[in-house]
N, C-alpha and C positions, 0 to 999 in steps of 0.2 A: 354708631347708635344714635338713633332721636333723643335728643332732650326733654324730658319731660317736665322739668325745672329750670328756667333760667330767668338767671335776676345780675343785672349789671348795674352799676354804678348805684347803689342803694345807700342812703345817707336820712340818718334817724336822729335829731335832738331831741335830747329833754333839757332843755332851758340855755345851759354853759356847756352844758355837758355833750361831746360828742357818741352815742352810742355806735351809730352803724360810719364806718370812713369809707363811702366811695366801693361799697361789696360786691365785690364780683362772687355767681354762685351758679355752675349747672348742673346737676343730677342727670343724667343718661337713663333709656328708659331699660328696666327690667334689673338694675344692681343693689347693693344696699350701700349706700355713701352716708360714710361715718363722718358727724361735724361735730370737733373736739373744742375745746378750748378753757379756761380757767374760768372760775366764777367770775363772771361781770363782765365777760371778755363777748358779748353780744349775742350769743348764739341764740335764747329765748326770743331776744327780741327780733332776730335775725326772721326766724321760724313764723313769729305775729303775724310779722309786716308781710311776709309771703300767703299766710293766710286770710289778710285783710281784716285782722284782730287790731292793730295797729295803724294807725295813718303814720306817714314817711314824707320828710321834706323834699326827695329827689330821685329819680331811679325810676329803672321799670322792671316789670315780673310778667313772667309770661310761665301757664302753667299750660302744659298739652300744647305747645306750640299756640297759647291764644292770649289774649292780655289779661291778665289777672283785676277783677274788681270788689268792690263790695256787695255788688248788685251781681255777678255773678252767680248766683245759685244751681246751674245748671253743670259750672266748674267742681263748687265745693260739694255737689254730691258724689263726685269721684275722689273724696279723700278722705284718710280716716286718720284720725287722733288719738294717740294714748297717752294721754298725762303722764308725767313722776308722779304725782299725787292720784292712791286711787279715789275716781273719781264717779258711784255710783251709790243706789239710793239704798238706808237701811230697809227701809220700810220693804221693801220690792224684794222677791227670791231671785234669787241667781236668774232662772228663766225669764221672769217680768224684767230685771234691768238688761238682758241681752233686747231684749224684744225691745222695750221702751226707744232702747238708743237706735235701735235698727228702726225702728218708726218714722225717724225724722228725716227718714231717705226711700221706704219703702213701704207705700202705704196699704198695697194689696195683704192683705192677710193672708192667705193661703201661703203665697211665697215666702211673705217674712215667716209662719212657722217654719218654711224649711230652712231658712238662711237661719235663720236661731237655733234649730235643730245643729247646723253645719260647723257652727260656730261653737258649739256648746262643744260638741263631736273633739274637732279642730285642739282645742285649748285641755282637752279631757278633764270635761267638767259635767258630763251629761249625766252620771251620778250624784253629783251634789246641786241638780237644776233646782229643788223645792229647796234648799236648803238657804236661809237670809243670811246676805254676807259678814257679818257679825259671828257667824260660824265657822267663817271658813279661815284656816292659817293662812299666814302673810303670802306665802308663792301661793295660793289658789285663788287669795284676792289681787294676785298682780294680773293670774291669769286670767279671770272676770273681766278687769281692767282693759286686758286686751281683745277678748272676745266682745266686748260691747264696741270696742274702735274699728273691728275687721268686722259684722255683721252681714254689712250690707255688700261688703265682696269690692274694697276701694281699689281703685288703681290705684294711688299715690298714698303712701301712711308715714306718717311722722311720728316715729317713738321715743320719748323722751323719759330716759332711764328708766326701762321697763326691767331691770335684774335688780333693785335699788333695795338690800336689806333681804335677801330671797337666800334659800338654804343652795348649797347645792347642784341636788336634784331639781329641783325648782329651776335655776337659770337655766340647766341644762337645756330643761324641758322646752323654756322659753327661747333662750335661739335657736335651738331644732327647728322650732316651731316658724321662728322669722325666715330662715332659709326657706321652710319650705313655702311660704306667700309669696317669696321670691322664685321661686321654679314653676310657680304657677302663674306669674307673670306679673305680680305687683313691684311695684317699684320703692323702696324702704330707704327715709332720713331717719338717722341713729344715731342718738347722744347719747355719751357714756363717760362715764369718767373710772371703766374700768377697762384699761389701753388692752390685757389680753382679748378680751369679748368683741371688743373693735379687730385687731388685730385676726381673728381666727374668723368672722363673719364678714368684714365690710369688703368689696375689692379696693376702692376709694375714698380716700382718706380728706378732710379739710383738717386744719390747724388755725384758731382764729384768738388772735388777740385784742383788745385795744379796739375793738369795734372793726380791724380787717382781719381779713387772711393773709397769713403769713406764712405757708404750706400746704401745697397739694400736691395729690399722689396718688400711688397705690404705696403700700409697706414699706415695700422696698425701694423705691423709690425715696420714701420720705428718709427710708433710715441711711442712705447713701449721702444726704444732704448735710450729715453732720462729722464731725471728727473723731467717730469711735467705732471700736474693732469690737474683737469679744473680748470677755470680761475671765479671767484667769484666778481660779480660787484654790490655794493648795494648802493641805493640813501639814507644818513641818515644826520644828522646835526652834528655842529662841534664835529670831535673828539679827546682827549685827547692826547698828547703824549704818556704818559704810558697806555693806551687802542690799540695805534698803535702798542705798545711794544709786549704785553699780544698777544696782534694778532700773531706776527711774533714768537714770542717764541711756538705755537701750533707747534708740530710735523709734521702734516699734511701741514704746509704754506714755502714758500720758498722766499717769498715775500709779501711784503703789503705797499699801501701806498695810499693816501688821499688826492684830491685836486676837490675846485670848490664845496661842497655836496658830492663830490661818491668817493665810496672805491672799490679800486681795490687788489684783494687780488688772487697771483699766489699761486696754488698749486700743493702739489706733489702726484703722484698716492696713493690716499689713499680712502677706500670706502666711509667715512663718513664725507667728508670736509664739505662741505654745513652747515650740521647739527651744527659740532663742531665750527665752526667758528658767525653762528648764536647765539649758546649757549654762546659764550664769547663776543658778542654784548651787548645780553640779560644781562647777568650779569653785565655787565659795565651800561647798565641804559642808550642803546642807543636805540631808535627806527628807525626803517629802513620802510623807503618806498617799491619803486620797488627793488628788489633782480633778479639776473638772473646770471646763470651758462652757462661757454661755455665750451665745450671741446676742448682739446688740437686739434692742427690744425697741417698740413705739414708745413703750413712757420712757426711755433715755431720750427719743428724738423730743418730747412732748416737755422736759425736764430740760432740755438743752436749749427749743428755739422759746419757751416762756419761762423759763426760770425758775429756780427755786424758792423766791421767796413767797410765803405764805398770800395767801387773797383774803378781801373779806368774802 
């Protein structure tokens, strides 16, 4: 697939401070490529400097196969933005802020009503068009939010935690809605810092700390890259020290531990942990209730290559 994003060796200071180290970065055209990373770990600023919101000490960006500038304007009307922060006017009804922000890319009137129309449609907001955002609950002002960034019908969109605080039905609504921009041929940058929504929409994954990437992939890929299996949870009655012991000394276990009834017991990629770990229950002369296995997840890869401890 063409690249519709590529930014090699990108290198951003602010003063002492290194933000971006040498970023390699390409998005393929037509997927949604999820860029993850801990607060402060570059990704805003990553997303700027590609927009030419930001100047960059080094590096080059080429968006559509062209070079990216500031003076480009004929680039940035192929791409659409959706803040974390909703980001439109009280004053204006739902209808007036689709329209306004579609304005600054489509000046013909007759067509931006239909593109506003489309968008309204799109996001299922065409009943609450007269209504001023002030009215509307949190997931119907995310999805304003977004209907003013997709308007004008962008090829390239950057969404940056559009499910942030949204009920439910709401997120639902909203990645349904990102796949299908994707099946119609836009190409979709997705921050998140909720691993399942990444996990269940992006094909391709970044992992970015410290101002680089430090993983890339698809899911499975990324989750092969670390030392964990599934995760073994069994409801049994008290157990033993030296049965906790016997547990963690299995080959297959990287962990184990017991609190409350339930045993939670990490494993490493190995085919037969389930079984072998049941086995040395059994032989210890414990009975188990419910038993249930999860497989390794993105935020154990997300948790294992940055860490657990807290960010500002």
């Amino acid at each position: 697939m063409t690249d519709i994003v590529r930014v090699e060796g990108l290198v951003k200071r602010y003063g002492q401070t290194l933000a971006l180290d040498h970023l390699d970065l390409a998005v393929a055209r037509g997927e949604i490529f999820g860029l993850l990373g801990p607060n402060g770990c570059g990704k805003t600023t990553a997303i700027n400097c590609i927009l030419q919101l930001l100047t960059y000490d080094r590096g080059t960006i080429e968006l559509f196969g062209e070079p990216m500038a500031p003076s480009r304007h004929d680039l940035k009307r192929r791409i659409g933005v959706v803040p974390q922060q909703v980001a439109v006017l009280d004053e204006l009804t739902v209808r007036e802020n689709v329209d306004a922000f579609c304005a600054l890319y489509v000046p013909a009137r007759a067509e931006r009503r239909r593109l506003v129309d489309e968008a309204l449609d799109f996001v299922g907001l065409t009943e609450h068009a007269d209504k001023r955002p002030r009215r509307l609950s949190g997931g119907l002002a995310r999805r304003l939010n977004i209907a003013c960034g997709i308007a004008h019908r962008p090829e390239l969109l950057f969404l940056d935690e559009p499910t942030v605080a949204v009920d439910p039905q709401s997120r639902s609504a909203i990645l349904d809605g990102i796949c299908r921009l994707r099946d119609e041929g836009a190409t979709v940058v997705y921050t998140s810092h909720y691993m399942e929504e990444v996990e269940q929409i992006c094909g391709r994954v970044m992992i970015m700390d410290a101002g680089r990437a430090i993983a890339q992939g698809t899911c499975d890929e990324l989750k092969r890259l670390i030392d964990a299996g599934e995760k073994i949870v069994a409801q049994t009655g008290p157990l033993a020290p030296e049965t906790l012991a016997r547990l963690e000394a299995l080959p297959c276990v990287n962990r184990a531990s017991y609190a409350d009834g339930e045993l939670r017991v990490d494993c490493a990629p190995a085919a037969h942990a389930l079984v072998d770990v049941l086995e040395e229950l059994r032989a210890a002369g414990v009975s188990c209730g419910r038993v249930w296995s999860e497989p390794p997840t993105l935020n154990d890869v997300f948790l294992e290559l940055c860490g657990r401890e807290l960010r500002d």
